[in-house]
N, C-alpha and C positions, 0 to 999 in steps of 0.2 A: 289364826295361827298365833299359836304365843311363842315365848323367848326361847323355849328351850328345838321348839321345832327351827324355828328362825336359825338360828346359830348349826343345828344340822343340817338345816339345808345351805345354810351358806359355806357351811364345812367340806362339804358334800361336791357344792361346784366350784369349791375353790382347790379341792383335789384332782375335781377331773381335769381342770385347767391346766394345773400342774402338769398331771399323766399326758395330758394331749402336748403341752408345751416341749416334757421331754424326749415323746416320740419324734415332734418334728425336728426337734435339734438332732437326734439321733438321725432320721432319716437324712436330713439338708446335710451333716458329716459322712454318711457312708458315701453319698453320691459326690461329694464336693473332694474326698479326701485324694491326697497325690501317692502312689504307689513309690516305691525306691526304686523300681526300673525307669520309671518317670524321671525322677530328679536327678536320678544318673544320664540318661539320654539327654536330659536341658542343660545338663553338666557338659558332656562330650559338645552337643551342640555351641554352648557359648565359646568352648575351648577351640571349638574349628572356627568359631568367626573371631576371635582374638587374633587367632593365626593367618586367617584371612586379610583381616587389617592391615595387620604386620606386614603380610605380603604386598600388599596393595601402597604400603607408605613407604616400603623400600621401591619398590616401582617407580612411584611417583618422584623420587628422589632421583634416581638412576635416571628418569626420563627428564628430570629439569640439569641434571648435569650434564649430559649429552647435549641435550637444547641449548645449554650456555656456551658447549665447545664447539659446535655446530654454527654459532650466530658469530663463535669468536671467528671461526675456519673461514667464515663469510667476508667477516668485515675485510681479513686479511687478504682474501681473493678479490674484494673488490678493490682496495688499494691499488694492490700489483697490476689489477685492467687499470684502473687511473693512471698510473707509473707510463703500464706501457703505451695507454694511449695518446698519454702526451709525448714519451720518446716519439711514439710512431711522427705524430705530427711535426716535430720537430725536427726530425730527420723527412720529412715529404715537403717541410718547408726549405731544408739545405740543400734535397735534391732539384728541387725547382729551380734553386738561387743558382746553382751549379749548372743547371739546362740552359739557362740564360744567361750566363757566362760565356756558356763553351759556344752556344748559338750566338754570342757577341764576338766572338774571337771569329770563328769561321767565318761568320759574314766582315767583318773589319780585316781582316788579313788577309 
């Protein structure tokens, strides 16, 4: 083989390299490429979970402000049973003091 075959044959498979390299690019893009009904549908879809979010962190909000007014409604209800359960006792301690009074009277009189 001398220089001039040499260099055609290197010409030769450094072309079909080429040719093969740009079908497969070509192929790997026809199969890979995204359509615009595609990026419009990934479009609508990000846009209903942005919406989604939104819905969900107004939720979560409305549900920790309820929760807050709920635990407040609580403490308050629980005070007022404190309140009244000491009145209570403290009126079952004067009617007591009063039973034994009046049962000191009737018996001493």
């Amino acid at each position: 083989m001398n220089r001039t075959e040499f260099i055609l044959t290197t010409t030769i498979i450094l072309f079909v390299a080429f040719c093969l390299g740009w079908f497969a690019n070509w192929l790997f893009n026809r199969f890979v490429r995204v359509s615009h009904s595609d990026v419009s549908a990934l479009d609508k879809m990000a846009q209903s979970l942005y919406e989604a979010e939104e819905m969900r962190d107004q939720a979560i909000t409305y549900i920790e402000k309820r929760e807050s007014e709920m635990s407040n409604q609580l403490s308050q209800a629980e005070a007022e049973l404190r309140a009244a359960m000491e009145g209570l006792r403290v009126a079952r301690t004067e009617a007591e003091e009063l039973r034994t009074y009046i049962e000191q009277q009737n018996s001493g009189g």
